[in-house]
N, C-alpha and C positions, 0 to 999 in steps of 0.2 A: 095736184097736177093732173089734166085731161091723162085718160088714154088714148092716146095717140094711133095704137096698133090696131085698135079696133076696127076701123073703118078710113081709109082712102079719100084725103083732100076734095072736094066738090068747088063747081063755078060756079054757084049760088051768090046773088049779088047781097050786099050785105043791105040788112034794115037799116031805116034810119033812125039813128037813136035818139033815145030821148034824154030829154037832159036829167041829167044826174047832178046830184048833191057835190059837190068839190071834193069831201072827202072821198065819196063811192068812184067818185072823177078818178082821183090818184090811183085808188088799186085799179081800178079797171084795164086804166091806160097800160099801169104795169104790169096784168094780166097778160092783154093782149100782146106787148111787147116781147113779152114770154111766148106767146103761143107763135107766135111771128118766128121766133128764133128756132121753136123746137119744131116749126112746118120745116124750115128751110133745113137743118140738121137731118130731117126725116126725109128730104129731098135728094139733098148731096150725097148722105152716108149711108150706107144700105143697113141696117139693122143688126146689132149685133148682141146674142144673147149674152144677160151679164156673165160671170162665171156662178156656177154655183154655190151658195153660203157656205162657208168651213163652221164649222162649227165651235165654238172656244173649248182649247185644249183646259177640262179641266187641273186644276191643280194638285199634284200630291198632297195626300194628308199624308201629315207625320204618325209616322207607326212606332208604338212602342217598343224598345229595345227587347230582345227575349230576356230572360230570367236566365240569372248568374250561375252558371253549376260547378260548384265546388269537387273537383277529382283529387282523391285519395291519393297519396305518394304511392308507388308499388312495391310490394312485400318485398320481402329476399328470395321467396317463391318463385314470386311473379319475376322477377330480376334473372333467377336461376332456367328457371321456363324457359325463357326470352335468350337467354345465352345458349340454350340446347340446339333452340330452334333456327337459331342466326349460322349459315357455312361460317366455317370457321375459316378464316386464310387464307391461302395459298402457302405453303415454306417458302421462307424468303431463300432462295440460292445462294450459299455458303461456299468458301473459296477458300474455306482454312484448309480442308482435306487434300483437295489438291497441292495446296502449298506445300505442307507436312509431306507428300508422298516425294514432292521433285525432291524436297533437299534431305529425306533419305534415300533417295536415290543421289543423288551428287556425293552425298560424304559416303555411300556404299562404294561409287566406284572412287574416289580419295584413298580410301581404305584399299580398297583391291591394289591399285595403283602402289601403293606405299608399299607393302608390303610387296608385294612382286618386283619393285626393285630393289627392297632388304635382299632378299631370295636370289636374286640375280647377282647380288655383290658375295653373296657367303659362297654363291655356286662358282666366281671365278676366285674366291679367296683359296690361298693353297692351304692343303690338308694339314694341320700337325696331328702329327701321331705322336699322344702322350707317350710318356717316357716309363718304361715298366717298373710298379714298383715293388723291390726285393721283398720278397716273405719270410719272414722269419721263422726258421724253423731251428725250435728247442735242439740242445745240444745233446745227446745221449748222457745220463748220468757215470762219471768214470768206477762211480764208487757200488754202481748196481751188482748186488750178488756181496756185496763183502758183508764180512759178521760185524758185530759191534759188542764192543768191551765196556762193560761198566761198574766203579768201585765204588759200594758204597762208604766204604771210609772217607775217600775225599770227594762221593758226590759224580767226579767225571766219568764222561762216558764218550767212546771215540770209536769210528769205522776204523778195521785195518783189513789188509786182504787174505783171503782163505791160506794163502801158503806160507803163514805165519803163524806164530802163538806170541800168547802176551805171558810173560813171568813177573811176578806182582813181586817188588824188595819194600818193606820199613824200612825207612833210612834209618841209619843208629842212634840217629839224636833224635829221632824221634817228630822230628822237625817236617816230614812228609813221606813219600810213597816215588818209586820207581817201576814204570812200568818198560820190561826190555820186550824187544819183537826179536824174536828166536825165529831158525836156527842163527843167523847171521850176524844177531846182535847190531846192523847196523844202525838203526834209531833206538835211541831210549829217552822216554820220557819223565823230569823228575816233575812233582806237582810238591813244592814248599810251602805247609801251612803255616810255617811262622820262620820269620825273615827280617831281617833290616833293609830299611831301603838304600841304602850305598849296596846292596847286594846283588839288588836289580837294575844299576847301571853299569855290570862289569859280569863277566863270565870269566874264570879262571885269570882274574886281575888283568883281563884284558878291555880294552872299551866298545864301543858299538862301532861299526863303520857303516853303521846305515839302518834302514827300516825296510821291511815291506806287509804290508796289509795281504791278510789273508782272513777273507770272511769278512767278520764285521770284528775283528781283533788287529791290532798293529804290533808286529812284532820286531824287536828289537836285533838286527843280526850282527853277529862276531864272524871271524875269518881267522883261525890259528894254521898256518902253513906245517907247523913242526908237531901239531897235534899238541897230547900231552908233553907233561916237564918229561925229564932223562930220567930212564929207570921205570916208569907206570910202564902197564900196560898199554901195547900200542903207541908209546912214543917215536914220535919221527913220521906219524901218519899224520895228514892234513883233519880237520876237524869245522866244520859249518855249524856251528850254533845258532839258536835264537831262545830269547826271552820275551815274555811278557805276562803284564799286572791281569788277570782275569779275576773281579771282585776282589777278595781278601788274599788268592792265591799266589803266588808266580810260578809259574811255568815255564821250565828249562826245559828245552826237545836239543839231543846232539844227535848228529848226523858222522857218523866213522867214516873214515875214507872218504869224504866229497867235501869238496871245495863250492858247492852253490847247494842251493836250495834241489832238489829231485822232484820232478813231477809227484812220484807218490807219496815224498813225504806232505808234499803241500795240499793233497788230498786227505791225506789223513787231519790233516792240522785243519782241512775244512770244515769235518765233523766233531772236534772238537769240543765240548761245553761241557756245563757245570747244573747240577739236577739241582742239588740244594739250594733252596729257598731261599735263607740266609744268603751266601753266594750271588744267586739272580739275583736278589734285590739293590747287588748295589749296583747292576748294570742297568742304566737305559734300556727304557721299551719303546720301537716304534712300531707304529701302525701304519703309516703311509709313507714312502712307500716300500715295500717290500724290498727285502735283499732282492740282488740281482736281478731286479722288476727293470724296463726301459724307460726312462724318463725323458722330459721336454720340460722346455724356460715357459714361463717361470713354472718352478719346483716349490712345491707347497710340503712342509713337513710336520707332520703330528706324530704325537707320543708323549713318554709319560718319561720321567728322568727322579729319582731318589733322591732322597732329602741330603742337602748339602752341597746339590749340583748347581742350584741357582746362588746369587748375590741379586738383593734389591729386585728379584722378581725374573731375572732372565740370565743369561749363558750363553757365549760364543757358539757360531755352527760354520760352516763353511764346506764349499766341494770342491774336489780335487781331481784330474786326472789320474789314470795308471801311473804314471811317472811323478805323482805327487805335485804337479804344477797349480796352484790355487786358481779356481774358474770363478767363481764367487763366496761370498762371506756376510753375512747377516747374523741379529741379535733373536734366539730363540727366548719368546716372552710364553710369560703363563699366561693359562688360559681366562676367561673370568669367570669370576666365581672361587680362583685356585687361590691357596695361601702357601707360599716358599716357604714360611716361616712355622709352619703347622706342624713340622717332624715329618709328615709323610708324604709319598711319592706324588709329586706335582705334576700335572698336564701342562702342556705346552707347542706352541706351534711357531714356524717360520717359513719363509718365503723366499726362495733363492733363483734370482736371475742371471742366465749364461750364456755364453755361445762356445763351442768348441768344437774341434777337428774329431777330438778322440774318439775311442768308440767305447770306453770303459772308464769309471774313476771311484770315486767316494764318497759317502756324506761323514762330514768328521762331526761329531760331540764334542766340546773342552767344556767341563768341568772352570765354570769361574772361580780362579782364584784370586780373590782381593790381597790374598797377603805376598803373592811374586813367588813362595818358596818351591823350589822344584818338585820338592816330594809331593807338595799338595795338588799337583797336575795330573790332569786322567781324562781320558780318551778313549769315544769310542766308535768307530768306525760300520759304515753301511755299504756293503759294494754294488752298484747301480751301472748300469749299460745308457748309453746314448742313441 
């Protein structure tokens, strides 16, 4: 294609041509026809420069991937490191403390509360004023200051009071000992070591009209209004007797001129016993509780009782008022380990429950006897306060 730009159309009239070849005909013509087109384009349209070439975007080359680098897992080090260095936290805010403080504060004042109206009930409850309780205070011994008489022949040994003397008789048969309380003669004492038992149911062929317990002895008492027969001495004077079995002995005490019992004879008759060996052995020992100790229900009793006192291992007990009224009764058993049947003195205990007004009574011992016969009955008494 002509350049066009170079130079400015002209009115030059055209040669005339010469003839051309048919083929060189066709391009020519189409030449021309071309420059015909591209005059008239350069006439109407003012020129306008193309744009400038871009130039082709070359293409990405493909680049090789980097090379794979294999990282080590990390030590416990490296893990421990990494944990130092990491803040640790925040405390998560906790709402247990507070909880814990309200509801010991709610049951502190529950508690106050509760209590303060206990406090407020005992303060309008009316007062009792217990009730005082009596003391007991020991009774003066009646018997302090007096002497005491003791025979070895038959063993006893008794308080009597200063303004007395004791005169010691052998009886003639030989049978025991008379002790008289001078100057007065009003008691004398016989101690019989050898007796029949019809002897100790009857005082001058007279019978008992009663008992009374003095100490831990129960004696048998008589009442003769006319005293001795007609003719003795002293007949026609009233006469208070008592008997009773102590061990092997019997024991006759008369009383001259008195119709009951006297305070001091029954003093005297409190100190009463018997030293010899033989003798104690055939009385009951107790241990619990003591003569004239205070007792309370239930009554627990131990001691030791002589061979011949049990049957099949045990023995009647029972307590009594002063007036001899039975408050309870239970079976005194050996103890274990004990043989009734061994010959010697057997341990033994019982248990006695009561209730009573009195303020004084007894513990009785009976002697079981399987065969019923009177003679073989014995008794021995504990005197005990309520």
């Amino acid at each position: 294609m002509p350049d066009n730009s170079a130079s400015p159309p002209t009115d030059k009239s055209p040669e005339v041509a010469k003839p051309i070849p048919p083929s060189e005909e066709l391009s020519t013509l189409a030449k021309e026809v071309e420059d015909i087109l591209t005059d008239k384009e350069a006439v109407t349209t003012p020129a306008v420069s193309p744009p400038p070439a871009v130039p082709p975007t070359p293409l990405p080359q493909p680049v090789a991937p980097p090379p794979t680098t294999i990282i080590p897992p990390p030590s416990a080090a490296d893990i421990r490191q990494l944990a130092e260095k990491e803040p640790s936290p925040p405390p998560a805010k906790s709402f247990t403390l507070p909880i814990i403080l309200i509801l010991l504060l709610v049951t502190a004042i529950g508690a106050g509360s509760y209590y303060f109206l206990q406090y407020q009930k005992l303060a309008q409850a009316p007062q009792l004023t217990p009730a005082p309780v009596p003391s007991i205070t020991p009774s003066p011994d009646p018997t302090a200051g007096w002497q005491t008489y003791f025979d070895s022949n038959s063993s006893i040994s008794f308080n009597y009071p200063p303004t007395q003397t004791i005169e010691f008789l052998p009886r003639d048969g030989g049978d025991g000992f008379t002790y008289l309380f001078m100057p007065e003669n009003t008691i004398n004492i016989v101690a019989f070591t050898k007796f029949a038992k019809p002897q100790s149911e009857y005082y001058m062929d007279s019978p008992s009209n009663g008992t009374v317990a003095i100490g831990s002895t129960l004696w048998k008492t008589y009442f003769l209004p006319q005293g001795y027969p007609d003719g003795a001495v002293g007949a026609g004077n009233p006469i208070f007797a008592l008997q009773a079995e102590i061990g092997q002995i019997l024991v006759s005490v008369t009383l001259n001129n008195q119709s009951s019992l006297s305070d001091e004879a029954r003093q005297i008759l409190s100190t009463l016993k018997f030293t010899d060996k033989s003798v104690a052995s055939d009385q009951p020992t107790i241990n619990t509780p003591l003569p004239n100790s205070i007792v309370i229900s239930p009554l627990t009793i131990s001691g030791t009782v002589p061979s011949g006192w049990m049957f099949e291992g045990s023995f009647p007990i029972k307590l009594t008022d002063d007036q001899g009224t039975t408050l309870a009764t239970a079976t005194a058993s050996q103890d274990p380990g004990e043989d009734w049947m061994s010959g010697k003195p057997t341990q033994f205990t019982a248990t006695l429950t009561f209730t009573t007004t009195a303020t004084s009574g007894f513990i009785v011992l009976s002697k079981d006897n399987p065969s019923g016969l009177p003679e073989n009955d014995q008794e021995y008494r504990i005197p005990v306060n309520f």
